[in-house]
C-alpha positions as CSV (number, residue, x, y, z in Angstrom):
1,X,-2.6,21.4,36.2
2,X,-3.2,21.0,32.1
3,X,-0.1,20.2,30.4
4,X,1.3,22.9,28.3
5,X,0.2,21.1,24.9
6,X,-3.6,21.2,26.2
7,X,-3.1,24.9,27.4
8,X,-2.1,25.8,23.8
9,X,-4.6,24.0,21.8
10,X,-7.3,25.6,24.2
11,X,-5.9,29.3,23.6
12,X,-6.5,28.6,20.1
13,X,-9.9,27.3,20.5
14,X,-10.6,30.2,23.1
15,X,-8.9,32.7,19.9
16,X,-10.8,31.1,17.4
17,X,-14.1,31.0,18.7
18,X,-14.2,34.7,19.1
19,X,-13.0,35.3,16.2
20,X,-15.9,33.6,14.1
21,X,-18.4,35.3,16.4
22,X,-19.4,31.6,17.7
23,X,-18.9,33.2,21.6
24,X,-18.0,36.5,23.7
25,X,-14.5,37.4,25.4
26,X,-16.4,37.4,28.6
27,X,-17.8,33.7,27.7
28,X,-14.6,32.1,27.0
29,X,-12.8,33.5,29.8
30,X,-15.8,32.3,32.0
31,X,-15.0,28.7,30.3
32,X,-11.2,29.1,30.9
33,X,-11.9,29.8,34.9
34,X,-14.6,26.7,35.1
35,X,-11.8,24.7,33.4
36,X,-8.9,25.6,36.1
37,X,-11.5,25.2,38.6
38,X,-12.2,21.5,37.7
39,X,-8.5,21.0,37.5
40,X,-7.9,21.8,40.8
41,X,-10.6,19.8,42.4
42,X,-9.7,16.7,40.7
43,X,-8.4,13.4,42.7
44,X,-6.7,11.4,40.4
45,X,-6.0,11.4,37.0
46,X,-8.8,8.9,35.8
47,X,-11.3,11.5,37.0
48,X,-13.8,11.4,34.3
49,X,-14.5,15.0,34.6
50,X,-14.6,17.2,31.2
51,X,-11.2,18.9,31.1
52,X,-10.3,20.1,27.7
53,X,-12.0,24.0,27.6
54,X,-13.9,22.8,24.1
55,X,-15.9,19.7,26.3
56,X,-16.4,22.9,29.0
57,X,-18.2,25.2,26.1
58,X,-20.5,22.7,24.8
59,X,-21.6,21.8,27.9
60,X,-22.4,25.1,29.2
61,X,-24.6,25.5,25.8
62,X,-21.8,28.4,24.7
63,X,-20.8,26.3,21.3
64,X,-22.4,23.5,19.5
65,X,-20.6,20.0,18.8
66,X,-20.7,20.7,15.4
67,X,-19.4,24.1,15.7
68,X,-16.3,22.8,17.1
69,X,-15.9,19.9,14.7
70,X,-15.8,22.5,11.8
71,X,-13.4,24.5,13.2
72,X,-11.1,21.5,14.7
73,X,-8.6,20.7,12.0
74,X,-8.2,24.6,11.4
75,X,-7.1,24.8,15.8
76,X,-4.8,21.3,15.2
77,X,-3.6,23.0,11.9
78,X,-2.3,26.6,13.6
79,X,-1.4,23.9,17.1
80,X,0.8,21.9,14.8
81,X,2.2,25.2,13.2
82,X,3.1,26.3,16.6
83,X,4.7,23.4,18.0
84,X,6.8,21.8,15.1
85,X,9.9,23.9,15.4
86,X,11.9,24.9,11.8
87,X,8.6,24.7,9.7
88,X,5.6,27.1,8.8
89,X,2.7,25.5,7.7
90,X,1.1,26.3,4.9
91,X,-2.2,24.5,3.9
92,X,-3.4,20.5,4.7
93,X,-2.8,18.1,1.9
94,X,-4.7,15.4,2.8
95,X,-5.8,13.4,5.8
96,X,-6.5,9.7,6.2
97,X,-7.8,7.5,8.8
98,X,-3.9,7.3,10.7
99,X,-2.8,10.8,9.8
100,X,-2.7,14.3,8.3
101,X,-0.2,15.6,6.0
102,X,0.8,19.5,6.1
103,X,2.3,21.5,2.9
104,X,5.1,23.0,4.8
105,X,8.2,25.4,4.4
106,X,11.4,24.4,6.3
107,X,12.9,26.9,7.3
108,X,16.3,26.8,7.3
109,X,16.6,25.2,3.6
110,X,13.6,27.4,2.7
111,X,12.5,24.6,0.7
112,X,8.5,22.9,0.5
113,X,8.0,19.4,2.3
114,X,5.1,17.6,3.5
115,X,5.0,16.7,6.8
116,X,2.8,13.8,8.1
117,X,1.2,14.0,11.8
118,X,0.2,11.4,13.9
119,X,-3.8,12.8,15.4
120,X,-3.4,13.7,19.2
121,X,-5.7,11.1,19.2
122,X,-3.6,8.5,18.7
123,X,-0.4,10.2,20.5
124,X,-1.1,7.6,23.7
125,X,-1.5,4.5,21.4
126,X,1.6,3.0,21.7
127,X,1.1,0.6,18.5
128,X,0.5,3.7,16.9
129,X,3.1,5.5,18.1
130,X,5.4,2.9,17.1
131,X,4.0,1.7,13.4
132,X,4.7,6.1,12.8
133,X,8.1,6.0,13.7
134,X,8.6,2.6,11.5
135,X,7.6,4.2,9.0
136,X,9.8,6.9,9.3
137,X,12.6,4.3,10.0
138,X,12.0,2.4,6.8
139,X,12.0,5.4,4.3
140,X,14.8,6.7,5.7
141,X,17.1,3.9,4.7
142,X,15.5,3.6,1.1
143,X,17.2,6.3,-1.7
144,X,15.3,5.6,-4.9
145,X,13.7,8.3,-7.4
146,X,10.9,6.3,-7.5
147,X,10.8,6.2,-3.9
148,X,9.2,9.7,-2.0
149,X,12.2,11.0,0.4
150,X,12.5,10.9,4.1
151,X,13.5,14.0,6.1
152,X,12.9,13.9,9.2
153,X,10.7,11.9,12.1
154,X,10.5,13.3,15.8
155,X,8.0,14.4,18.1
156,X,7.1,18.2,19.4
157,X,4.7,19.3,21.3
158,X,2.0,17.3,21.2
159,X,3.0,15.5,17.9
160,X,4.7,13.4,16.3
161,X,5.4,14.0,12.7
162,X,7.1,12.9,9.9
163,X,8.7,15.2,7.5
164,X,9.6,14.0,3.8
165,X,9.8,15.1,0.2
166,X,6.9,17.1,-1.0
167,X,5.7,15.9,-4.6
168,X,3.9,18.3,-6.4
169,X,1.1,16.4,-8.9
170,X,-1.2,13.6,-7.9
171,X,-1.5,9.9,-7.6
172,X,-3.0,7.2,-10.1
173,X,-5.7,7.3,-7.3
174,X,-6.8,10.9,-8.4
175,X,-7.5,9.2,-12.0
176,X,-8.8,6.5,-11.4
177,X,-11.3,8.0,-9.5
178,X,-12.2,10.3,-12.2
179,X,-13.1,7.3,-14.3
180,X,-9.7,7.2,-16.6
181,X,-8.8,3.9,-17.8
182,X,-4.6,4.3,-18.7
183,X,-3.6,3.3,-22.1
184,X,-1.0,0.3,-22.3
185,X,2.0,2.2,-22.7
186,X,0.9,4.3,-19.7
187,X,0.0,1.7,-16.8
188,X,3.2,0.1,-17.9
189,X,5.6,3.3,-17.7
190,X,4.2,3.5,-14.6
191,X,3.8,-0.1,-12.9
192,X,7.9,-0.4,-14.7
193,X,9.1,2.2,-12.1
194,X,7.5,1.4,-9.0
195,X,8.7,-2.0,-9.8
196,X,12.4,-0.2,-9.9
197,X,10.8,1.0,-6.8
198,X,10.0,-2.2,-5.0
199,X,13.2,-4.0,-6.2
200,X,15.3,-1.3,-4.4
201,X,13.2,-2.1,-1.2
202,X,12.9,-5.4,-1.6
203,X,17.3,-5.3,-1.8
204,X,17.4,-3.2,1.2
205,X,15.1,-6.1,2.9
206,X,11.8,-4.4,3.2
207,X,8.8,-5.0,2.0
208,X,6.3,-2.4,1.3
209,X,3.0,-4.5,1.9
210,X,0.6,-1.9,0.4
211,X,0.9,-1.0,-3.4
212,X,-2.3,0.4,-4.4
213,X,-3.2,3.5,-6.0
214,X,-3.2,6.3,-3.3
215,X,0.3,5.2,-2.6
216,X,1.8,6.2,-6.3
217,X,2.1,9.6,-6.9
218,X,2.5,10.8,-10.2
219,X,4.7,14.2,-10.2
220,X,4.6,17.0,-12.8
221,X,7.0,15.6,-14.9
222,X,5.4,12.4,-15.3
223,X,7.6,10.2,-12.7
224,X,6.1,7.8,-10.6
225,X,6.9,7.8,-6.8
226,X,6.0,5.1,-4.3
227,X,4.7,6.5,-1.4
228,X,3.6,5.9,2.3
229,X,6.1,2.9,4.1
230,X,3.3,2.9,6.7
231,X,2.6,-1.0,6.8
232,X,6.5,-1.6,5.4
233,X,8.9,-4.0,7.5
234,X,12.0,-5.6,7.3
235,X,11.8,-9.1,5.7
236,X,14.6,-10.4,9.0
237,X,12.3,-8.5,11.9
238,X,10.6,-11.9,12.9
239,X,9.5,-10.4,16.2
240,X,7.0,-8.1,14.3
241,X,6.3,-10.6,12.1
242,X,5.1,-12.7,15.4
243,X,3.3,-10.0,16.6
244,X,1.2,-9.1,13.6
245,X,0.5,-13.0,12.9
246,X,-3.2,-13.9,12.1
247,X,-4.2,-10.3,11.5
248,X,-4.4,-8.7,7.9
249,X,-2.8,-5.6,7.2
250,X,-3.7,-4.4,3.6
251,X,-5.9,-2.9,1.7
252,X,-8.5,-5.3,0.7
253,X,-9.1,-4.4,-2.9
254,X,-5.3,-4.8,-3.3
255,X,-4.6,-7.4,-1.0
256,X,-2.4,-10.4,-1.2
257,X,-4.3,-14.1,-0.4
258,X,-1.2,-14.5,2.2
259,X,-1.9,-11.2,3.9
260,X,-5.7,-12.1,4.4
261,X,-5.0,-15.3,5.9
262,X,-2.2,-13.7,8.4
263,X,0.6,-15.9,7.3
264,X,3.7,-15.7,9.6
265,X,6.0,-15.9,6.1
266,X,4.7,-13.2,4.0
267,X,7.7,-11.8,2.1
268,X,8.1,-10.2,-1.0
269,X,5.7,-11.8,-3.3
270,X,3.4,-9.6,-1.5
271,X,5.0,-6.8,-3.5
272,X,3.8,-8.8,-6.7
273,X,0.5,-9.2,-6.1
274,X,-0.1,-5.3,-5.2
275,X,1.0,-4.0,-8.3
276,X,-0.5,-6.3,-10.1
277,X,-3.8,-5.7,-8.8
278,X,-2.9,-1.7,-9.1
279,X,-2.0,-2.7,-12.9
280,X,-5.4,-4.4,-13.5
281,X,-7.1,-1.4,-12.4
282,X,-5.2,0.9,-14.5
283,X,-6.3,-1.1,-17.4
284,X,-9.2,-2.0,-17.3
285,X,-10.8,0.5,-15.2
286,X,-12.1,-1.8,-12.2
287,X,-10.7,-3.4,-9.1
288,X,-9.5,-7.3,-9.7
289,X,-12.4,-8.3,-7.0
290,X,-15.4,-6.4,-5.5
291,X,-17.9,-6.7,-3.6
292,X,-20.6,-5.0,-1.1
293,X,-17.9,-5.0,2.0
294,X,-14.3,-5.3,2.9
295,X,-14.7,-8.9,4.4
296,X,-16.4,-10.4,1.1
297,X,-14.1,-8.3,-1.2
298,X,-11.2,-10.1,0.5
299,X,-13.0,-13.3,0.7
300,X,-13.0,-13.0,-3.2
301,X,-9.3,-12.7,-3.2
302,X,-8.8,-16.0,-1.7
303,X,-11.4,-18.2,-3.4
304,X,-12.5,-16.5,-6.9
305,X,-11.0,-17.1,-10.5
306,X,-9.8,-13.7,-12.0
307,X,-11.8,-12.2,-14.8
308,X,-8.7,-11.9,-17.3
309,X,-7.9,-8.4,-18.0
310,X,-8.3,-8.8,-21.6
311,X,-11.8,-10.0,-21.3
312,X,-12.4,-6.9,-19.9
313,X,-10.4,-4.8,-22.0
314,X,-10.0,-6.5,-25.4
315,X,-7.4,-3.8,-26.7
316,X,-4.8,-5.3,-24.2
317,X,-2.1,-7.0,-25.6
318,X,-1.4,-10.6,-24.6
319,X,1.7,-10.1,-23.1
320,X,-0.1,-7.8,-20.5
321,X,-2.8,-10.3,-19.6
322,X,-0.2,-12.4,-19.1
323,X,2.1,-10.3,-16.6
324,X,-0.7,-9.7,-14.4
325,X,-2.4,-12.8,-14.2
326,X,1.1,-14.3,-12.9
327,X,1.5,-11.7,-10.2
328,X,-2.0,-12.1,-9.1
329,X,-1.8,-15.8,-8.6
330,X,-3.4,-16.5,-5.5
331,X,-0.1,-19.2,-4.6
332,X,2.5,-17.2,-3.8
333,X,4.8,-19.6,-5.6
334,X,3.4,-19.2,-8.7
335,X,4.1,-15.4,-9.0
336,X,7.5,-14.0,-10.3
337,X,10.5,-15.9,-8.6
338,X,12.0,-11.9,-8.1
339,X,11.2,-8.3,-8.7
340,X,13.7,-7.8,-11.3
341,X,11.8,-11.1,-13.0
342,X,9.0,-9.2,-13.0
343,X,11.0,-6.0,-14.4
344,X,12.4,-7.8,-16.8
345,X,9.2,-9.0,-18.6
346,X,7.3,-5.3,-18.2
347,X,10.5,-3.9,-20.1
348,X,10.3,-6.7,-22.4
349,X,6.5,-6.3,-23.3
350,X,7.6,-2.4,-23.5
351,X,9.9,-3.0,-26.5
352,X,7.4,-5.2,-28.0
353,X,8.8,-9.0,-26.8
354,X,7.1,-11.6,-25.0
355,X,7.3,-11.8,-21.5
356,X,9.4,-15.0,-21.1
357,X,9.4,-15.0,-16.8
358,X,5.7,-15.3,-17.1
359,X,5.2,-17.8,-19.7
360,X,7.9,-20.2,-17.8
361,X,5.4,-19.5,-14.8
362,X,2.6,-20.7,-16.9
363,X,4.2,-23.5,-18.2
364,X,5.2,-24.8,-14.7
365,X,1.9,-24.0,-13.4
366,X,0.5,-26.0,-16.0
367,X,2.3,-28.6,-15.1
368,X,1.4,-29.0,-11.8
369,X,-2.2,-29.0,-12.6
370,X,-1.6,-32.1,-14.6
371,X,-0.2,-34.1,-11.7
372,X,-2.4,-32.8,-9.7
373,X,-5.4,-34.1,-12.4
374,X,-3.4,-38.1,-12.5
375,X,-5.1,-40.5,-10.4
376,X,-2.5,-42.3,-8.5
377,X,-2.8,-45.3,-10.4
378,X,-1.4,-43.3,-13.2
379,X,1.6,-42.4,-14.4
380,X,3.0,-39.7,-16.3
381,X,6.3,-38.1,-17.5
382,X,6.5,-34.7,-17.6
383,X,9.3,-32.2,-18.5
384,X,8.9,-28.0,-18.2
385,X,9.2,-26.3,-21.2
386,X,12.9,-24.2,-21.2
387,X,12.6,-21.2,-23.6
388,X,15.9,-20.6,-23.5
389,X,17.4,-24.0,-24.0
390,X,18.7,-23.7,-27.4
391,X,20.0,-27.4,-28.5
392,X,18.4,-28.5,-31.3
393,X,15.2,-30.9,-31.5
394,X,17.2,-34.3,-31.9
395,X,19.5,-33.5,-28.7
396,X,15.6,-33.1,-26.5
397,X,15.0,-36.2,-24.2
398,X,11.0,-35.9,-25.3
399,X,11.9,-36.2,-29.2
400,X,13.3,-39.8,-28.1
401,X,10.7,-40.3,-26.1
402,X,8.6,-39.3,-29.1
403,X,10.4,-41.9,-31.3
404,X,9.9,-44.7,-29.2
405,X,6.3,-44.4,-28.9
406,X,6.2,-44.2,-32.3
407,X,7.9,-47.1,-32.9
408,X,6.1,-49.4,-30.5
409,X,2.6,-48.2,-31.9
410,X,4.4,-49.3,-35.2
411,X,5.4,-53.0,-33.6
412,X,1.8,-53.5,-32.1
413,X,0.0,-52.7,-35.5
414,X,2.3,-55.3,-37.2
415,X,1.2,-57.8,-34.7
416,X,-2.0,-57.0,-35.1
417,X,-2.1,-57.8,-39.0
418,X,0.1,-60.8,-38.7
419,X,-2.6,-62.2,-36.6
């Protein structure tokens, strides 16, 4: 016997069909007994049989395939409406490759969410099931205006769904996509609160793991909202992390080096590098890498120099170029030691200062270049440059060290001439 999930989907279908004049009454209810016939008859449940009464029409030559691909999200649309109790759905916002997301009213606060589904294609995937409900999970324990709300995550029906704060506007995607480059003060309004964002999450002990574009939306009033936790985990769940080593989860033109190679010990710093790369595109107008696919894109991301974003857009200030070439460094060690590091220089460069966090980086990256340039014959004597040490030039260990070597080279000319 058809569960009653499949019995409702098909009386939509059956509905629906009639209604566009894509088949008679008389043809669908000839589909709907052909159907319970090949129900009955079957042995087991691996029969490979058609079941569903759309497979049944197409292969009686009532509908085309394509007919019922047109009219499918419309039947999943009114299914969903049906079968997620307290909410009337209004219109589809969007779909991507894991789900679909519903304008919706709830009900009983007569109030306008959006409402993510899981595709009944996916209902029996239990990786899938579970990543949904993480996600669900990890927004709900995140309260942040720059962070979209969590309602609600259940199943009914046949789906599971995930209901949270509807933002009317867009997302820096949208622009992007339209060919907009942001102005400075823009990108770094914007980049400033999902950093806000991100150091919330990062307190909570979750990383978001996917910062790009299509996941900042950009409401009415101009506030910027990080969206989808769908690839977000907790920093201390090491049995996920286990699970999920040696695969990438990302989105390549975004991606951190440390998520393409599958490390076991990605943390935070991945939260650096996304935004960063986000930032770059809002600036300049191009992704940090591309190429023809997703495997050479990220293969870029691990091996290739980054174009500075001032070489592509000269009216950046310095103190930009600077910011994202540190959160973009391909060692995760040589990013921002925090999130609020990184805050501190955007709202530094934002009231016209130098970002200090990011020329410390330099200087210690610096640094280890050197060494790493010495042959090991060689030796050197190094100190990092402290911006904020404030005694004064005769109290610095290298203005001795200064001294002294000007005083030898003194000592050895003298002995030269007295020769």
């Amino acid at each position: 016997m058809a569960d009653a999930t499949s019995t409702n989907v098909d009386t939509i279908l059956g509905r629906m069909v009639v209604e566009q004049g894509l088949a008679t009454s008389d043809e669908v209810k000839a589909a709907m007994a052909r159907q319970r016939q090949i129900m009955e008859h079957k042995d087991n449940e691996d029969d490979p049989r058609q079941m569903s009464l759309a497979d049944i029409l197409v292969t009686e030559g009532v509908v085309t395939e394509k007919q019922i691909k047109r009219i499918r999200p419309k039947i999943e649309e009114q299914s969903a409406n049906q079968q997620i109790p307290g909410f009337r759905m209004l219109k589809k916002l969007g779909a991507g490759a894991m789900a679909k997301v519903y304008l919706a009213n709830q009900v009983s606060l007569d109030r306008l969410v959006a409402i993510k589904v899981l595709p009944r294609k996916f209902m029996t995937n239990e990786e899938f099931v579970e990543r949904f409900y993480a996600e669900g999970r990890a927004a709900a324990k995140l309260n942040h205006p720059n962070i979209v709300g969590a309602y609600d995550v259940g199943h009914a029906g046949d789906y599971h769904y995930f209901v949270m704060e509807y933002v009317e506007g867009k997302t820096v995607y949208d622009d992007l996509s339209e060919g907009q480059i942001y102005s400075e003060s823009e990108a770094l309004e914007m980049v400033i609160q999902i950093a806000r964002a991100l150091e919330h999450a990062h307190k909570a002990g979750f990383i978001h793991r996917d910062v790009k574009p299509k996941n900042i939306m950009i409401t009415t009033q101009g506030v910027a909202k990080l969206a989808d936790m769908g690839l977000a985990r907790a920093v201390s769940d090491v049995e996920a992390a286990e699970a999920e080593q040696g695969k990438a989860y990302g989105t390549p033109y975004y991606i951190s080096p440390e998520q393409i190679r599958g490390l076991l010990d990605v943390d935070f710093r991945c939260d650096i590098y996304g935004p960063g790369a986000t930032f770059y595109h809002m600036v300049t107008g191009r992704v940090p890498f591309d190429a023809p696919n997703p495997s050479a894109v990220m293969h870029r991301h691990l091996k290739d120099e980054l174009t500075p974003p001032d070489h592509i857009n000269p009216k950046l200030s310095a103190g930009i170029g600077e910011i994202i070439e540190v959160c973009m460094a391909k060692d995760p060690n040589e990013r921002y030691a925090t999130t609020t590091d990184l805050l501190h220089d955007l709202e530094s460069v934002q009231r016209g200062e130098p970002p200090l966090q990011a020329r410390k980086r330099f200087d210690i990256a610096d640094l280890a270049k050197l060494e790493k340039a010495v042959s090991p014959g060689d030796t050197v004597i190094t100190q990092a440059i402290d911006t904020d040490d404030e005694r004064s030039i005769a109290e610095q260990p290298l203005f001795w060290a200064a001294i002294a070597g000007w005083a030898t080279a003194v000592i050895l000319l003298v002995l030269y001439l007295l020769k």
